[in-house]
Each structure stands twice: as structure tokens, then as C-alpha cells.
C-alpha positions as CSV (number, residue, x, y, z in Angstrom):
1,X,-17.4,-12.8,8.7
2,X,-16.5,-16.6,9.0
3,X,-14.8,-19.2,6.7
4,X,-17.1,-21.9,5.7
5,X,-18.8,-23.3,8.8
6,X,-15.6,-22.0,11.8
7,X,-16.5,-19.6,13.8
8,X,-16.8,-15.6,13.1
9,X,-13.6,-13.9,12.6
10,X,-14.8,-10.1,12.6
11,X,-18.6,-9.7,13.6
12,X,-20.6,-6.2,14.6
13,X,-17.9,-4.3,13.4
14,X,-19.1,-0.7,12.5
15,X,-16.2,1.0,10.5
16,X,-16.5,4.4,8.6
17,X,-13.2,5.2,6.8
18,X,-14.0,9.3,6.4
19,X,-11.9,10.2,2.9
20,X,-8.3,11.1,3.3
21,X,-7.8,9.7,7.2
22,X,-5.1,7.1,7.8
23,X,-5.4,4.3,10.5
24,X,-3.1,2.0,11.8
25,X,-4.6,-1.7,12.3
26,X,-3.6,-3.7,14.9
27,X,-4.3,-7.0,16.9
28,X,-2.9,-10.2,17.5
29,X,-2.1,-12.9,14.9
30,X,-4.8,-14.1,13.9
31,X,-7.5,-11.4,15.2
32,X,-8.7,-10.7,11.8
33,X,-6.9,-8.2,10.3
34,X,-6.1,-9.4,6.8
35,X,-9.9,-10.6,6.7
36,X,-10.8,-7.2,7.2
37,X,-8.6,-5.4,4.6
38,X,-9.9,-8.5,2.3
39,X,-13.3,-7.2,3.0
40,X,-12.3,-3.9,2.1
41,X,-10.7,-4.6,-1.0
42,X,-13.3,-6.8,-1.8
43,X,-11.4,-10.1,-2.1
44,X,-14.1,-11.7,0.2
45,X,-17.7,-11.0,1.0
46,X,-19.3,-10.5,4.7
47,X,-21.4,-13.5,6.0
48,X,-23.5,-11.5,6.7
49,X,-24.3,-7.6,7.1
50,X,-23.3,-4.8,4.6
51,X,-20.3,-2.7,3.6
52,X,-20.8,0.0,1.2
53,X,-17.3,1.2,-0.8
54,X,-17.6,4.9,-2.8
55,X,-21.8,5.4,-1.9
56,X,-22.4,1.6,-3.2
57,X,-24.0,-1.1,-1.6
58,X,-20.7,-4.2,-2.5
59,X,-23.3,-6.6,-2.0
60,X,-26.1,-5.3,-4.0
61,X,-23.0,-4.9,-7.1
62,X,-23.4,-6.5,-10.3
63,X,-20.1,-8.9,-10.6
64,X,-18.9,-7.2,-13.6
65,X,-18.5,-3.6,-11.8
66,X,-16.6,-5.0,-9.5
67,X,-12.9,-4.5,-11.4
68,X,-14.2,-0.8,-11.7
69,X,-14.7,-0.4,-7.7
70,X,-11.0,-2.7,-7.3
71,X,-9.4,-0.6,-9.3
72,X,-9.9,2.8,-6.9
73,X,-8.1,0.8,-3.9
74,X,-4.5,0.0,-3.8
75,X,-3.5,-3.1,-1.7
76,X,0.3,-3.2,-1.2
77,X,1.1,-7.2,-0.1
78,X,3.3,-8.5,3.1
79,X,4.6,-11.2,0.6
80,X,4.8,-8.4,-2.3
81,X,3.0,-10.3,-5.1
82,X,5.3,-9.4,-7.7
83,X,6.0,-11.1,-10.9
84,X,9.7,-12.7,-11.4
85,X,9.5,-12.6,-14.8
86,X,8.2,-9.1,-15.0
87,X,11.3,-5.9,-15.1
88,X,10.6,-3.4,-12.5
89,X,8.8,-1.1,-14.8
90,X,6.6,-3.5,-16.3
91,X,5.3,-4.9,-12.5
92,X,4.4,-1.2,-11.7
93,X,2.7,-0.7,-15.3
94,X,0.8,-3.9,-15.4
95,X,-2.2,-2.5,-13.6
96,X,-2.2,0.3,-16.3
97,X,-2.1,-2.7,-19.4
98,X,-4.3,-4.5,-17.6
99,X,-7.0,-1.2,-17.8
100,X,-5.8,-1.2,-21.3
101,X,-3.4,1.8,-21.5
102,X,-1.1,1.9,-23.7
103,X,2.8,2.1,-22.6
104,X,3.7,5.4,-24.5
105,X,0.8,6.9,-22.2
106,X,2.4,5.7,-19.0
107,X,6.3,5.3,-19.6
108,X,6.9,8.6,-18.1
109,X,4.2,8.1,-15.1
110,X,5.6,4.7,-14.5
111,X,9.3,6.4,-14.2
112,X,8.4,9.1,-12.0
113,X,7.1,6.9,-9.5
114,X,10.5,4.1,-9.8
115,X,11.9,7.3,-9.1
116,X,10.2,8.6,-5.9
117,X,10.0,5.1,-4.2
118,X,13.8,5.3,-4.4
119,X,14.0,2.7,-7.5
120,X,15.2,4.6,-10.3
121,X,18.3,2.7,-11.1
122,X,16.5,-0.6,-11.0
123,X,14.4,0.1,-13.8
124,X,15.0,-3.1,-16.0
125,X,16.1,-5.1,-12.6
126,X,13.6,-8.2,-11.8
127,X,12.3,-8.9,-8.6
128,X,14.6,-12.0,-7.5
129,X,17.5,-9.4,-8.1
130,X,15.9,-6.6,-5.4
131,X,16.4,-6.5,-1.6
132,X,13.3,-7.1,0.4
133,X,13.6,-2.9,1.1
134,X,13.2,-2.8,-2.6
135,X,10.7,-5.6,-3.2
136,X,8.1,-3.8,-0.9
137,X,9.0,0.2,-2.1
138,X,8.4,-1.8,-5.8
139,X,5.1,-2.7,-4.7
140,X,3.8,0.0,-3.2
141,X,4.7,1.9,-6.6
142,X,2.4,-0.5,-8.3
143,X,-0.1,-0.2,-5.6
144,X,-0.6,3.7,-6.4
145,X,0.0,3.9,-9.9
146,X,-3.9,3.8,-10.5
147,X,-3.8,7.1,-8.1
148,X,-6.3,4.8,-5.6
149,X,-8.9,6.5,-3.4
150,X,-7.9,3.8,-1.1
151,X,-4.7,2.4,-0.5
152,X,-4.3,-0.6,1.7
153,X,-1.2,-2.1,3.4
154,X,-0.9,-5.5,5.0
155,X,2.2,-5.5,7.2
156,X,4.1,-3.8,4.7
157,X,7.1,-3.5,7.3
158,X,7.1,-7.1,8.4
159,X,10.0,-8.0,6.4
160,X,12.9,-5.1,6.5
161,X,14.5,-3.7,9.2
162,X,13.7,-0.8,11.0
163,X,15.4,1.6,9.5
164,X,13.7,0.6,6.3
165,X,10.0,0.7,8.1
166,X,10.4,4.2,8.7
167,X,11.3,5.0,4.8
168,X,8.1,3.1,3.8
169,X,5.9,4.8,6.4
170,X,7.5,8.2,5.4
171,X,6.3,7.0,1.8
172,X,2.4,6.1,3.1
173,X,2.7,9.1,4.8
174,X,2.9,11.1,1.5
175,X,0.7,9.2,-0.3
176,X,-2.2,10.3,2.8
177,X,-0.7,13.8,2.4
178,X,-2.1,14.0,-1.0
179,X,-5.3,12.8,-0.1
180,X,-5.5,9.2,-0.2
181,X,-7.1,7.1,2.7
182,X,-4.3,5.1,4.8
183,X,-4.9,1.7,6.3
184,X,-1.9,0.3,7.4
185,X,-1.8,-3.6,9.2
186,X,1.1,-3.8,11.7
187,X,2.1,-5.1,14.3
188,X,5.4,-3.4,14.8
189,X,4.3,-1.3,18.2
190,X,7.2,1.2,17.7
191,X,6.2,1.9,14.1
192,X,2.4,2.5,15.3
193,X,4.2,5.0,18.2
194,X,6.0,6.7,16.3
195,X,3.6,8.0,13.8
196,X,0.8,8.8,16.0
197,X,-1.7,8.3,14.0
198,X,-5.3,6.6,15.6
199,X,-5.2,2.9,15.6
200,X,-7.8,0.4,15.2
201,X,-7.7,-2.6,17.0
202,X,-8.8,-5.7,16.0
203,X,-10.1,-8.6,19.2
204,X,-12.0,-10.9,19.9
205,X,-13.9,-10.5,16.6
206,X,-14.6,-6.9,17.2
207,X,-12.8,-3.7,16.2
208,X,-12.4,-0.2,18.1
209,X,-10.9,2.6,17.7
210,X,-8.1,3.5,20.5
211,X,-7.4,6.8,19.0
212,X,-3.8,8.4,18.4
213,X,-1.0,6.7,19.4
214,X,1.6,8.2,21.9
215,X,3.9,10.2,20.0
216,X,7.3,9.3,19.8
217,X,9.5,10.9,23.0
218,X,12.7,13.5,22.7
219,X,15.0,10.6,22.9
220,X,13.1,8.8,19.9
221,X,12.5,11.4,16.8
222,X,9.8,10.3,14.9
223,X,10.6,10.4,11.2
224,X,10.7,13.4,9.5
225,X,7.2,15.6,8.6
226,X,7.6,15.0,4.5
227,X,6.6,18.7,2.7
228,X,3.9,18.2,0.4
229,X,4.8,18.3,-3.1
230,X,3.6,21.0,-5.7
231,X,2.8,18.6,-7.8
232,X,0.3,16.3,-8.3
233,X,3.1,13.6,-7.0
234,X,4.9,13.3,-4.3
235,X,8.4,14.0,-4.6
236,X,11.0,11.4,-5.0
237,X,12.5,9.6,-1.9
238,X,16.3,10.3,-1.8
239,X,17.5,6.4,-2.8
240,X,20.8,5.7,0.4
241,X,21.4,2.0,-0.6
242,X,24.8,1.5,0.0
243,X,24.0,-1.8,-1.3
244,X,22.9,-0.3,-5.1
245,X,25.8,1.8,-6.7
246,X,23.2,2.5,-9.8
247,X,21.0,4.6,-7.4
248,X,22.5,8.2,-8.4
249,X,22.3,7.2,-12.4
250,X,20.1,8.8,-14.6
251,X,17.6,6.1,-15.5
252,X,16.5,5.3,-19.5
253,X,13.4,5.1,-20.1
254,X,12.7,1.3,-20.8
255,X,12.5,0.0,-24.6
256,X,8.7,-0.4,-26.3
257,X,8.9,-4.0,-26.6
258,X,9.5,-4.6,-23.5
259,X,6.3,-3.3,-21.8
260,X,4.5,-4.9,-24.9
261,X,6.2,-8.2,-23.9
């Protein structure tokens, strides 16, 4: 893959994601990481060679299935992608409208997951109002509320402290314990550690698989195994905010006209 006429970013890369794995994917700035996910997620097509998403040749794909193939992979942002002007409930539903759902079919679907990132009390809050803890748990609800096959992270810990990084990796975590193929970009080394899951690294323009990573020692716990839920979602993340004194209230469920704004 190149830009215009610079030279390749990612070439010879041979990459089979088997369904339900997770990876970690690392490398140095500017490596290729993000043009890899973008490959994945079909935001930009391979100079040359062939990638094949769900048994379907993506270069051989009529434009117009495209949106049909985007909407089985879930891309949670470094910079979030929200919209301001958007309530919480309406950024994670938007994916659903945009499908053409109607609200009364996902109010409650939309809730339940506000409620297991840990945002249940921020129901009607707007983005420029949230932490950057609660920015990023707010997009990786919208990133799964099409249930993906795929679900794609670019340095979704690059902005919150650590303690925070280990909440969001215990929510990718569940996400891949209900069956849902994991790529997370990072470059936070501990974070990578900890989990011990294989890593993919990204250099020189090719990428190769280093396997599991060391597991966190004695003196380092690694977060907590999460239980998989009986349900068909994962259960709701206990919301510890000091900072957000709504977190324990019951949440309404938004008004009509505001999803149909």
C-alpha cells in the first residue's frame, strides 16, 4: 500500500484474522498501523494485491455493497469521532438510524450498552461535557452497537491514564469473549504485557506475528479475567467516577424526539 506516488507503507503482508482471535498491533509511529486497520475497514484500498473480508474478494465488490460489508466491522477512533451536538444516546444510536431503525426498536439496546460501558448517568450528556475516559468508553459503545464481526481499535488507550486503559481493555476483552474478532493498535507496551495476547508487529513495511506477550508478573496483576455474561451482552462495567456523582442513578430512557432530532 502507498499514498499517491511515496513509497510503500505495508507491502507483502500476509494476514489471516481466524474469527473470534484478538491481536494486539504494534510498531513504531509511523510503521503503518492505522493504514492497515484502514485497509481492514475498508477506508482505503491496497495498491496492489488482494484482501478478502467475510469470503469476498473487497476489490472485486460492487461500490454499493460496500456499506453492507462496513457495517459488520466496528472501528473505535483514537480521536473518538463523536458528534458535539449529538446526546450520548443518540451518538451510540446513529449507526442504527443511519441503517434505518427506528428508535422505539433500539431505545432499550442503546441503554443497555450506556449502561455496561459505565455511562448510564450520562445518557442526555454531550460529548464536550464527558471526560476523555468517557469519550472513548462512548465510542466504543457506538462501535458495537451493530453487534460487528469485527471490531477495530486504533489506540483506544492513547488518551487516559492507565488506570483507565485497563477498564477499556477489560471492555475489548468482553467484547472478544463473546465472539467478536479483536484488533487493538497500541503502543502502550505495558498494556500489550499485560494482557498477553499475540501481537502483530508492524516494520519496515512488513508485519509478523511475535506471538503472546509475556504475561504480567506477581508484582503486576493483570486485570481481572471478566466472567462471560449469560446473556447475549456483556454485563455492565461497575461505573467508579468519582468525578460523576450521577453514576449510581437509575437512568430514563431518553424522550422520542430527541433520537428523531
Amino acid at each position: 500500500m502507498r499514498y499517491g506516488r511515496a513509497p510503500e507503507v505495508l507491502r507483502d503482508i500476509d494476514l489471516n484474522l481466524e474469527p473470534g482471535s484478538f491481536h494486539f498491533l504494534t510498531g513504531a509511529t509511523g510503521a503503518g498501523k492505522s493504514s492497515l486497520l484502514k485497509l481492514i475497514y475498508l477506508a482505503a484500498r491496497p495498491s496492489r494485491g488482494l484482501i478478502s473480508l467475510f469470503g469476498r474478494d473487497v476489490n472485486a465488490m460492487a461500490r454499493r455493497d460496500l456499506p453492507f460489508v462496513r457495517r459488520r466491522i466496528g472501528v473505535v477512533f483514537q480521536e473518538f469521532h463523536l458528534l458535539d451536538h449529538l446526546s450520548a444516546f443518540d451518538n451510540v444510536g446513529l449507526p442504527l438510524r443511519i441503517a434505518g431503525a427506528r428508535i422505539e426498536d433500539y431505545r432499550a439496546d442503546v441503554i443497555e450498552l450506556l449502561q455496561w460501558v459505565g455511562l448510564g448517568g450520562k445518557i442526555h450528556a454531550f460529548p464536550p461535557t464527558l471526560s476523555g475516559g468517557e469519550k472513548q468508553r462512548l465510542s466504543i459503545a457506538r462501535a458495537v452497537v451493530n453487534k460487528p464481526d469485527i471490531l477495530l481499535a486504533d489506540e483506544p488507550t492513547g488518551n487516559v491514564d492507565h488506570a483507565m486503559a485497563l477498564r477499556i481493555l477489560r471492555l475489548l476483552v468482553e467484547m472478544n469473549s463473546l465472539g467478536t474478532t479483536v484488533v487493538i493498535a497500541s503502543h502502550d507496551q505495558d498494556l500489550v504485557r499485560r494482557s498477553g495476547m499475540p501481537v502483530l508487529h508492524v516494520h519496515d513495511g512488513g508485519l509478523h506475528l511475535i506471538g503472546a506477550a509475556p504475561q504480567a508478573s506477581a508484582a503486576e496483576p493483570a486485570p481481572p479475567e471478566p466472567a462471560r455474561p449469560e446473556s447475549a451482552r456483556p454485563e455492565p462495567v461497575p461505573h467508579d467516577d468519582p468525578e460523576d456523582p450521577e453514576a449510581q442513578s437509575e437512568p430514563e430512557p431518553p424522550p422520542a424526539a430527541e433520537g428523531e432530532a
